[in-house]
N, C-alpha and C positions, 0 to 999 in steps of 0.2 A: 819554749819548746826548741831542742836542739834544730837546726838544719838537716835536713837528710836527705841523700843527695843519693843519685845513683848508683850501683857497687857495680869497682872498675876492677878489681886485684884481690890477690887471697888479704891482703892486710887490711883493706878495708873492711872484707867481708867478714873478721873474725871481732872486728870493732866493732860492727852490727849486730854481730852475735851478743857480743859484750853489753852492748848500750840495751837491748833486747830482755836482756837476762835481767835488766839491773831495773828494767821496766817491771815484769813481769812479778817482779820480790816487792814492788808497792802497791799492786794489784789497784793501778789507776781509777780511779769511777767515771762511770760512762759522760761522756759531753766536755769531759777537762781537756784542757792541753797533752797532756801523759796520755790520755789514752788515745788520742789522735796519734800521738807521733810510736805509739804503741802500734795502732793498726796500718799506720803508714812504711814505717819498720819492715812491718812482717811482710808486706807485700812488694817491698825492693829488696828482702830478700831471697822471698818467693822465687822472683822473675831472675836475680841473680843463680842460685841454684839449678834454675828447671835451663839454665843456658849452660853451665857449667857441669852438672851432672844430670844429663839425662838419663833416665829408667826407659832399658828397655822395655820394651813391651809382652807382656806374657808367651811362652811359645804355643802352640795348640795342644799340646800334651800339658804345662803349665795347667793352662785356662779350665780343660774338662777336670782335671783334678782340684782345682778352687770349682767350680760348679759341683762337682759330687760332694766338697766338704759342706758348702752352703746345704742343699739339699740333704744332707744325710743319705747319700745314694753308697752303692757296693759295689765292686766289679757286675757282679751277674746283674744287677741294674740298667749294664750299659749294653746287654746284648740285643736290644730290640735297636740299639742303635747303631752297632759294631758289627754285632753278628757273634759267633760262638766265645765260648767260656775263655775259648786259648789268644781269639783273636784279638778278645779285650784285653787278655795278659800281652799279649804282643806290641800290640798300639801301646798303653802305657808303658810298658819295658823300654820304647824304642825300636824295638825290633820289624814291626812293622807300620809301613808309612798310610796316611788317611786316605783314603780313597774317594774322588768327587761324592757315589751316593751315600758313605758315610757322612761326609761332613755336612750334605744339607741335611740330613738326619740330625745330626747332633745341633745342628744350628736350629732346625724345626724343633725339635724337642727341650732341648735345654736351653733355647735363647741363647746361645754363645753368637757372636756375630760372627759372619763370614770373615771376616776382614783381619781378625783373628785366626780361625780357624785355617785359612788360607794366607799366606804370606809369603811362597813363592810367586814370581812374577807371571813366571810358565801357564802355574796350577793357575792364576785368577783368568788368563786370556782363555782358558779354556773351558773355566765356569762362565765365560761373559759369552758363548760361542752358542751359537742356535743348530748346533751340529749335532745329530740324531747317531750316538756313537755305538747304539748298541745294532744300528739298524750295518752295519760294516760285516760280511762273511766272516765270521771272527774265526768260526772251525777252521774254515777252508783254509786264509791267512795262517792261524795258527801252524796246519800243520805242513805250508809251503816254506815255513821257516821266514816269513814278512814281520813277525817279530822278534827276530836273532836268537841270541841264548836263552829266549823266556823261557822256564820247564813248569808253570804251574800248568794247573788245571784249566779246563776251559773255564769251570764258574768261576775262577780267580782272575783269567781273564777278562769277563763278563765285568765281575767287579771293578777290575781297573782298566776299563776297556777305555774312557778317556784320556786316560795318561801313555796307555801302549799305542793305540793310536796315531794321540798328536804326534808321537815323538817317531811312529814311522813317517806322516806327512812332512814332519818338519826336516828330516834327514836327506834333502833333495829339495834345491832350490825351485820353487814354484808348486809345490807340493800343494800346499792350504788352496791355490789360486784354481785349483782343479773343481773346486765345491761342483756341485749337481748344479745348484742353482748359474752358476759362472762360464757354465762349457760352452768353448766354439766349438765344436762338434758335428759333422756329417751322421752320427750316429743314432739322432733320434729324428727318424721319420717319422710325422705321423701317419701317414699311408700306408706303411709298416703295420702286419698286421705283430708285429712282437713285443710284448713291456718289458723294455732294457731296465734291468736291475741298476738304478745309478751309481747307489752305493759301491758295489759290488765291480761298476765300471772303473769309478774315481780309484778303488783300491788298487788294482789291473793298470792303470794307467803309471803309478806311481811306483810301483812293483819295475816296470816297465824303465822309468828315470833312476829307478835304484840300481838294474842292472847295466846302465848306461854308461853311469858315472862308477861301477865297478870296471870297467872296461877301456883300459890305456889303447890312445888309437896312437899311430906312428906322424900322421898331420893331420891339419887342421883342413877340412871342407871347403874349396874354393868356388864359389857359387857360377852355373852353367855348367859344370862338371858332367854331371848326369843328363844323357842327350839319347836322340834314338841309334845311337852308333856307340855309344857305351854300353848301353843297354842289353845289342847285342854281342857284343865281346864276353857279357855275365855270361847271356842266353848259350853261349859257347862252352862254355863250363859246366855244362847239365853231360855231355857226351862223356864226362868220366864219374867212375862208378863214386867218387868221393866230389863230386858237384855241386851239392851243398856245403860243406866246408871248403870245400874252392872257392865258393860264391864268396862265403864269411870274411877268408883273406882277402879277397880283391876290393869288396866293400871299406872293409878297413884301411886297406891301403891308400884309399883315397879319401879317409877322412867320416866314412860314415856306418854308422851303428849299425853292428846286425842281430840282435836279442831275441830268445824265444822263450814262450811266457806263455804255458797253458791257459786258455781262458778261464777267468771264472762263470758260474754258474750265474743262467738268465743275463749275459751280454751278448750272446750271439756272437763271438769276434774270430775272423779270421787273421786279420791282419789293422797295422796304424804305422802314422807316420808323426813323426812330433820335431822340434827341438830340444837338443838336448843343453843342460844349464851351460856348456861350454860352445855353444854355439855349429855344432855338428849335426846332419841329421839322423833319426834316428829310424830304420826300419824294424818294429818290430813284428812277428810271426807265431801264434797261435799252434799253427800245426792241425788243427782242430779235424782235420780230415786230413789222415798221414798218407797222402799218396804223394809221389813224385811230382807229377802233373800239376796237381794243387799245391805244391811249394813254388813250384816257380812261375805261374801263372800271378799265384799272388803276391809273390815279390816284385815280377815287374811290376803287375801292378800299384804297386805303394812306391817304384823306382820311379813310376809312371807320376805318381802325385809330386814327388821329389822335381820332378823335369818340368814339369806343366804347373805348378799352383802352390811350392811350398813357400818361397820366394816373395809372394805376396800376401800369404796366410802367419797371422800367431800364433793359429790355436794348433789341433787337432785333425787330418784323416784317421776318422775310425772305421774301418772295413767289415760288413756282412754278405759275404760274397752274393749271398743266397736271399736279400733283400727285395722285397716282388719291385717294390719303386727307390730305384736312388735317382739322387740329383745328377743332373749335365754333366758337373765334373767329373762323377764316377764311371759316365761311360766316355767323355776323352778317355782318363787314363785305362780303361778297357781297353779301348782304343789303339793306344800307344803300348801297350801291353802286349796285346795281338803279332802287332806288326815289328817286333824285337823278336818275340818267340819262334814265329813261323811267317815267312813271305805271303803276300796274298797269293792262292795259290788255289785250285778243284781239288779237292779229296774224295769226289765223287768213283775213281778207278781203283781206289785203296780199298781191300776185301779183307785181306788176311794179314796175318801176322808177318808175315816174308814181305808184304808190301808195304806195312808198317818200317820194319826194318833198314829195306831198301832207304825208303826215302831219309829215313835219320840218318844213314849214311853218309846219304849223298850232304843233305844242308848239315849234319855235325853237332846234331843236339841229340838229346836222349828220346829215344823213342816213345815214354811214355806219354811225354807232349805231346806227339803228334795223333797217339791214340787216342788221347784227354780228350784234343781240339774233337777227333775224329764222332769218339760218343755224345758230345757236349752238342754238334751240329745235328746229327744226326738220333739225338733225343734217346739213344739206346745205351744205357748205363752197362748193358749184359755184356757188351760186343767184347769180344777175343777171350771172355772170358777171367780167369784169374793174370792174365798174362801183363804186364804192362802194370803194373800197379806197386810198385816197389815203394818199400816202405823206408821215409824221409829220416823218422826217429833212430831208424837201425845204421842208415847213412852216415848220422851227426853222433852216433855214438852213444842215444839216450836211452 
């Protein structure tokens, strides 16, 4: 029996092909010498080959097409697994890409394995992912533009609601770390008589990081910055009639984020305060009740978590102004809120609108603060009427 020895180089290996061939034309009988070195042969150059030229691996368009020939299956075959006549034309064509509940469909149905079917890196973390994707506002999302240029349908949405998704989480550093299950959060009380939509939070939060990191500041946030004597300098920018956008530049100016971001549906939010991925903080603003008075009440306030607790927090201030029980923290920065907007001070002499006036005058803030404070104490939502209630959205231009 010749030697046969590992295969190092193509010259070897076409000697083994050679010595192979030459076997294979004596048709050795089983247990001799010849046919050992026959089956021995074949197997270094088995192992030389499978190093040398490896076979890719099937694509997943590949694979369902070897499954329908094995099976004798058709296109329209494949719509209990694909879905309509066009999309099974599409899928095959190339034209359109698998979508997570197609493939475990076709992986349930046809025995194709995932592992196949799935071969981007992306697509497998998000098959491996315990994330409830369809449970996400997808209309709402949809039609806030949280998925860029997507123009299908909602139910095509629906269908690749895991892929549109991930890939809004993933677009903002810290995105995925937001899960329901993960949140440091002020925002779920259970004393709270409310069920915060989490979903619909998580989404709202990162919505929130998106417009963030759209958002070129002129520097970076020096920590201590925001104090009760910054605070009021803002409070001072309420006195002109463009005071929210005064507010937006001064914020910026010094480094920190000023965003506003309709609530979504079932989170109750007024307002949050976060880190943004470049290490700036971020106040965002709801609006959710367009009165003046409640813009800048709840901006200090969340200036207020900024000054008092952001410092030593990771996570999250999330804001429900209107919460029957919040924690300690929420009423410091009440607190410190208070006392930037308006001096401790009796408003018990304040009656009319000319007195309302008066006194914004004199301290140089906008008077519908001091109406706010005046109804908010005084439990009377009616008081002066329509007067004092100027609307924030018309302010900022929305």
């Amino acid at each position: 029996m010749n030697n046969v020895k590992v295969i190092k180089n193509e010259q070897e290996h076409a000697q083994a092909l050679e010595r192979l061939m030459a076997l294979m034309d004596q048709d050795p009988a089983e247990g001799t010498s010849a046919a050992d070195e026959l089956e021995l042969l074949a197997l270094v150059i088995e192992k030389y080959e499978e190093a040398q030229f490896p076979m890719e691996p099937p694509t997943p368009i590949e694979a369902i097409k070897f499954r329908m020939d094995q099976m004798g299956l058709r296109n329209k075959d494949l719509t209990p697994y694909i879905g309509s006549a066009s999309k099974v034309s599409e899928v095959l064509n190339g034209k359109r890409s698998l979508s997570l509940p197609m493939i475990r469909k076709l992986h349930e149905g046809l025995g194709i394995s995932l592992e196949t079917l799935i071969q981007d890196p992306s697509l497998k973390k998000i098959e491996q992912s315990d994330i409830e994707w369809l449970c996400f506002p997808l209309t709402e999302m949809r039609k806030r533009g949280y998925f860029g240029d997507f123009s299908g349908t909602i139910h095509e949405l629906k269908e690749y609601a895991a892929e549109k998704v991930s890939e809004f989480l993933s677009n903002v550093a810290g995105g995925f770390n937001l899960k329901p299950a993960l949140m440091r959060t002020t925002a779920h009380d259970a004393s709270n008589d409310k069920e915060v939509d989490a979903y619909a939070l998580w989404a709202w939060q990162v919505r929130v990081l998106h417009l963030a990191k759209e958002e070129t500041l002129p520097t970076n946030y020096q920590p201590g910055t925001v104090n009760i004597e910054w605070m009021k300098q803002v409070a001072q920018l309420s006195w002109s009639n463009k005071g929210p956008l005064l507010a937006k530049e001064f914020l910026n100016k010094y480094g920190v984020h000023l965003v506003f971001e309709e609530h979504l549906p079932k989170t109750y939010l007024d307002g949050a305060v976060c880190i943004s991925e470049t290490g700036n903080p971020v106040v965002a603003l709801t609006l959710r009740h367009d009165r003046l008075d409640n813009f800048w009440f709840t901006l200090m306030h969340e200036l207020a978590h900024i000054a008092l607790h952001l410092e030593n927090c990771d996570g999250w201030f999330i804001d429900d102004m209107e919460a029957k029980c919040r924690p300690e923290i929420e009423n410091e920065a009440d607190e410190l809120a208070q006392s930037a907007l308006l001096p401790k001070l009796s408003t018990q002499g304040i009656f009319s609108a000319q007195d309302v006036n008066n006194l914004a005058k004199e301290l140089r803030i906008a008077p519908d603060i001091i109406a706010g404070r005046i109804r908010y104490e005084r439990n009377n939502y009616q008081l002066f009427g329509q007067q004092f209630k100027t609307s924030v959205k018309c302010a900022l231009g929305f």
